[in-house]
C-alpha positions in Angstrom: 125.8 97.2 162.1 126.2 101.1 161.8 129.1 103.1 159.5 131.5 102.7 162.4 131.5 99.3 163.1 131.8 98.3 159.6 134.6 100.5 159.0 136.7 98.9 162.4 135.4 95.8 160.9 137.4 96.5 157.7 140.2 98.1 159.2 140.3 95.0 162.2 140.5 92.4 158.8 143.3 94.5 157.1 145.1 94.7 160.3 145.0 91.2 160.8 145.9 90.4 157.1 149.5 92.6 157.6 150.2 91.1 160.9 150.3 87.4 159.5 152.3 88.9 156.7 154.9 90.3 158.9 154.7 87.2 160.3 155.3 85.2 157.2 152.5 83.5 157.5 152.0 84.4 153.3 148.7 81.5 153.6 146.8 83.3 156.5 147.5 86.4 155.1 145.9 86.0 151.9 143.0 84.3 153.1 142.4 87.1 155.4 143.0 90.0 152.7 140.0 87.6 150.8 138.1 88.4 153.7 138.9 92.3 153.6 138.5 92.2 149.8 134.9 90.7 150.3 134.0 93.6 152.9 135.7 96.5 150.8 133.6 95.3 148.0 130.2 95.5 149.8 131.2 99.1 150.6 132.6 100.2 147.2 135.8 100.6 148.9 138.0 100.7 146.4 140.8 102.2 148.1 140.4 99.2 150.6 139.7 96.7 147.8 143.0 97.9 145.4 145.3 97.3 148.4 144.4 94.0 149.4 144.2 92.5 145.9 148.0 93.6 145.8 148.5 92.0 149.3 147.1 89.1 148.1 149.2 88.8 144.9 152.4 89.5 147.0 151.4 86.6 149.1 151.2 83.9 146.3 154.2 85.2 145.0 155.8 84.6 148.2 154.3 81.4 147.9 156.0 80.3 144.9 152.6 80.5 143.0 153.7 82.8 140.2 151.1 82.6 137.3 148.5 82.6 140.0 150.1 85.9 141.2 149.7 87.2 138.1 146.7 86.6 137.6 145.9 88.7 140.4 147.6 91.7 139.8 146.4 92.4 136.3 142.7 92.7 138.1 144.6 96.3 139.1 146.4 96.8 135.4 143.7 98.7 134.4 142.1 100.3 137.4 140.9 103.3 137.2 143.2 104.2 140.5 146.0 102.7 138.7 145.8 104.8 136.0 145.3 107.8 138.0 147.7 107.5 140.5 151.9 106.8 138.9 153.0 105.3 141.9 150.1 102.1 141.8 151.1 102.1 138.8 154.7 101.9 138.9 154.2 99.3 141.5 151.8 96.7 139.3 154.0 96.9 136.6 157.3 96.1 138.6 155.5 93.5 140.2 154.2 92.0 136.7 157.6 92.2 135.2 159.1 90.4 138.5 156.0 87.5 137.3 156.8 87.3 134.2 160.5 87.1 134.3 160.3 84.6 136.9 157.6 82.5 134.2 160.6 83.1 132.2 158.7 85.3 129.4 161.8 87.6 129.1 160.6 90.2 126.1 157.2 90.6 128.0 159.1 91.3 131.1 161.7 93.9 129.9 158.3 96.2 128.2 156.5 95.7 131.8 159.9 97.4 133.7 160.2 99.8 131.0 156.9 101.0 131.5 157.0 100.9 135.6 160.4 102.7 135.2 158.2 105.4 133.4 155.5 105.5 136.2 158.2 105.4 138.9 159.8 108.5 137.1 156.5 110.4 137.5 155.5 109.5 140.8 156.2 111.4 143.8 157.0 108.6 145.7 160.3 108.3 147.3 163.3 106.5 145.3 162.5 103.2 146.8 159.9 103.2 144.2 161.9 104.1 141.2 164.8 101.8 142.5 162.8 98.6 143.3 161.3 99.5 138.6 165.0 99.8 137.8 165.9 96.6 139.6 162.9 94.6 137.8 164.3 96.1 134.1 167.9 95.4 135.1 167.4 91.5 135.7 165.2 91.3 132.8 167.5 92.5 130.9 170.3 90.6 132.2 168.7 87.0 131.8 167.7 88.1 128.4 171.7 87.9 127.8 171.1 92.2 127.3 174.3 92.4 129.1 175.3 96.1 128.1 172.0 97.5 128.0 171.3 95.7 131.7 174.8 97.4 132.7 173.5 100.4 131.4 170.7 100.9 133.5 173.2 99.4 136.8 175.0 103.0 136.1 171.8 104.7 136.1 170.8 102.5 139.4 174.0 103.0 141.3 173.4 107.0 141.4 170.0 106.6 143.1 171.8 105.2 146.1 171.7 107.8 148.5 171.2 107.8 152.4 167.7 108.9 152.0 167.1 104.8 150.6 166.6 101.9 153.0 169.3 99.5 153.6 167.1 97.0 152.7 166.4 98.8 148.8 170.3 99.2 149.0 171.3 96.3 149.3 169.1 95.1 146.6 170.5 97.6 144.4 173.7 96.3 145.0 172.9 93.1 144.1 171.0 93.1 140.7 174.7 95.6 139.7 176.7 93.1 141.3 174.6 90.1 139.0 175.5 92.4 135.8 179.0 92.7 136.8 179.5 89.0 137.1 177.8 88.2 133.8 180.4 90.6 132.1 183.0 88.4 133.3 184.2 91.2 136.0 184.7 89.2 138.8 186.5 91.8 140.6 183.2 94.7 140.5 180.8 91.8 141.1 182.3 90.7 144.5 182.3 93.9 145.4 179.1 95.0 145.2 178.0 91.7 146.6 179.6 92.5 149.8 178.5 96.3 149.6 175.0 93.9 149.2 175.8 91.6 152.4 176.3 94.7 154.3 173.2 96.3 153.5 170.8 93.1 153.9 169.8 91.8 157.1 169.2 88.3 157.8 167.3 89.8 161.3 165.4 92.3 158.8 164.0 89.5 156.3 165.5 85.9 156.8 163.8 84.7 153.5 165.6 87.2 151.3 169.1 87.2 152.5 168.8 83.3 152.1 167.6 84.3 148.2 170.1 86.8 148.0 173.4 84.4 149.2 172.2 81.6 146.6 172.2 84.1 143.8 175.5 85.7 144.7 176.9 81.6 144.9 174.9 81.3 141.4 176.7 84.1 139.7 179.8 83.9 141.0 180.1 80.0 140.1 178.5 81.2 136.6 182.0 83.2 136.8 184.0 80.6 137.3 184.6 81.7 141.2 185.0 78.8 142.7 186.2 79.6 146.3 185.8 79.0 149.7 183.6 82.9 149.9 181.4 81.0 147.5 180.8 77.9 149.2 179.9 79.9 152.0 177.2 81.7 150.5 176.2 78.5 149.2 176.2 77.0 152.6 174.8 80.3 154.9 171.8 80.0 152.0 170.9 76.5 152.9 171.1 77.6 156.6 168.5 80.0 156.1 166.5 78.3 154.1 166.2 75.7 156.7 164.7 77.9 159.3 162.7 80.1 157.1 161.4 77.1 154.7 160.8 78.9 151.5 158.5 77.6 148.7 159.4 74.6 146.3 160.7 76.8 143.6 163.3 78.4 146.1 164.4 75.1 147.1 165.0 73.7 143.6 167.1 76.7 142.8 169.2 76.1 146.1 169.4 72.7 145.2 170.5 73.7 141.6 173.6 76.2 142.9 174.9 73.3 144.9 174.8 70.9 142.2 176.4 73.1 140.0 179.5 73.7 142.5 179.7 69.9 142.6 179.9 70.1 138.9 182.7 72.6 139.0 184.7 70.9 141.9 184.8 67.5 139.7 182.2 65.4 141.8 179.9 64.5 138.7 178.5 61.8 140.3 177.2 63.9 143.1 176.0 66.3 140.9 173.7 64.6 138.6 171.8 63.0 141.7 171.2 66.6 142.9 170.0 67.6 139.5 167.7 64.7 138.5 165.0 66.0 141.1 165.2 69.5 140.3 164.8 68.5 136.2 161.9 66.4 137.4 160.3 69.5 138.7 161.3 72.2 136.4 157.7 72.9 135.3 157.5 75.1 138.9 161.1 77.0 137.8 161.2 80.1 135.2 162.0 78.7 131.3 165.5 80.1 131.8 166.1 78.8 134.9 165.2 74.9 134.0 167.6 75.4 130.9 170.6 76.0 133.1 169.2 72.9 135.1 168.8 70.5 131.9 172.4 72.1 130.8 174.3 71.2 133.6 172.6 67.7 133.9 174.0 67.0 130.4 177.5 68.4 131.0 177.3 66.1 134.6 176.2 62.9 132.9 178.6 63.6 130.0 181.6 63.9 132.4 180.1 61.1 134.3 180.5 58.2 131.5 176.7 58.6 130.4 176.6 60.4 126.9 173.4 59.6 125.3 171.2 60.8 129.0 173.9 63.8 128.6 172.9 64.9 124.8 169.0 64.5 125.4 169.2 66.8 128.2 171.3 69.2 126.5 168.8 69.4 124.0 166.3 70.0 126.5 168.0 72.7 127.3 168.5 74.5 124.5 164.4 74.5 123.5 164.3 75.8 127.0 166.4 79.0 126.0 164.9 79.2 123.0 161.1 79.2 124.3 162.5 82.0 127.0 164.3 84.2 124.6 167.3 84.1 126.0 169.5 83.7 122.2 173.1 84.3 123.7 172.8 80.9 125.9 170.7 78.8 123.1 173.8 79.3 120.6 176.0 78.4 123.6 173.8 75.2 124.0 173.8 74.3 120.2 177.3 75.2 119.6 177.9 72.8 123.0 175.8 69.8 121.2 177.9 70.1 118.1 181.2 69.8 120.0 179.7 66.9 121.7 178.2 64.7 118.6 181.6 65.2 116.9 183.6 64.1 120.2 181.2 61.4 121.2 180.5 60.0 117.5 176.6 60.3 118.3 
């Protein structure tokens, strides 16, 4: 086979490897960026080989294989075209803070965005880039309970919105500013840059992440106390997405989660603590902060629902779980919650 062959060879596999994933077909599409990987390798080409071992990660992230996808993507940490070049490098470290958060190793995460904000900065890339390191810093910060510091950066974020940036980078900047708004208890700002959000992101454009995106804004705004017919029907437009698009395990546990928790706050305990026993059962494949608010709300349900001593062992479960992620504001909130109930309960 001559120089040109092998070279439409490579390009054919790479080809093939972006169609599945604009297909969502995440499984092909790794397994076909392995094949590219294999040929970029025989041919030193490292160009070729850097950009399909980040395909690849993106794919098990997709997935719902998050350590795995880590895994991959430090192999490019320390790349020589990594270090050379700002923008890889601003996108390996957004992409590792993104994997880390979502392991729920908060402190680890926040250094990553710093550091890809940095790159970003230096880059020539467009703002996309710089936008997409600011968004990865702004929800570490925020699940960290660095509330102030996370808003912060959201002011910083917001003035990088121009019309030069995609709709779809838009309305994801909208949406980590409208999560920071809702954890400062401004309902008022969150909604609204949740609609700004709605209006930006396409359901046509990427199925997958408006259902994500319409679970979250439920999430927050029943975190907020918003319990309203708007937030049932992000609750409820999620679940329709999700149903056509699939989605991994993980992003059907969280669903599953934001449903049980508006049960909770609509007085059906009952209902609730069935919808959370499964997702408890699996919390090993959700981030350390995520299966706290999980264990939290099954203890609140079962404590509502005549069942104290289930209610206080899962409470307890929940506050390791925000202690192991980092997240100190919620774990008082828990402990302080455990007190209350031994005292009212006589346990």
């Amino acid at each position: 086979m001559n120089h040109i062959e092998e070279l439409g060879r490579h390009a054919f596999h790479e080809l093939r490897a972006r169609d599945a994933w604009n297909q969502r077909d995440y499984e092909q599409a790794r397994r076909i960026a392995g094949e590219a990987i294999e040929l970029a390798l025989d041919k030193n080409d490292q160009i070729a080989w850097w950009n399909m071992t980040f395909l690849q990660a993106e794919c098990l992230k997709k997935e719902g294989a998050i350590p795995e996808a880590e895994s991959v993507v430090r192999l490019l940490h320390h790349h020589p075209l990594t270090v050379r070049f700002p923008d890889l490098a601003a996108r390996v470290s957004t992409f590792l803070a993104v994997a880390l958060q979502g392991r729920g190793n908060l402190d680890e995460a926040i250094e990553e965005a710093r550091h890809a904000v940095a790159m970003a900065m230096a880059a020539s890339e467009s703002p996309d880039l710089h936008i997409g390191a600011k968004h990865a810093l702004i929800a570490a910060l925020a699940e960290s309970d660095r509330v102030d510091e996370a808003w912060t950066e959201c002011l910083g974020l917001a003035g990088l919105i121009t019309s030069d940036v995609n709709s779809q980078t838009a309305g994801k900047a909208y949406w980590v500013i409208g999560n920071v708004a809702y954890l400062r208890q401004d309902a008022e700002t969150g909604t609204e840059y949740h609609q700004r959000a709605a209006k930006n992101l396409s359901p046509t454009n990427d199925l997958d992440l408006w259902a994500k995106f319409n679970r979250a804004s439920a999430a927050l705004r029943l975190a907020a106390g918003v319990v309203e017919p708007e937030t049932l029907e992000c609750i409820e437009r999620a679940e329709m997405a999700s149903s056509i698009v699939g989605g991994s395990e993980r992003d059907k546990l969280e669903l599953a989660l934001t449903r049980a928790h508006w049960l909770f706050l609509t007085g059906q305990f009952a209902a609730a603590v069935e919808r959370l026993k499964p997702v408890c059962a699996a919390s090993s494949l959700l981030a350390k902060q995520t299966s706290a608010e999980a264990f939290l709300l099954l203890g609140q349900s079962q404590s509502q629902n005549n069942n104290p001593v289930e209610g206080l062992i899962h409470l307890e479960r929940s506050r390791e779980l925000f202690h192991q992620s980092g997240a100190r504001d919620r774990e008082s909130h828990v402990r302080k919650l455990i007190e209350e109930f031994r005292q009212t309960a006589s346990l």
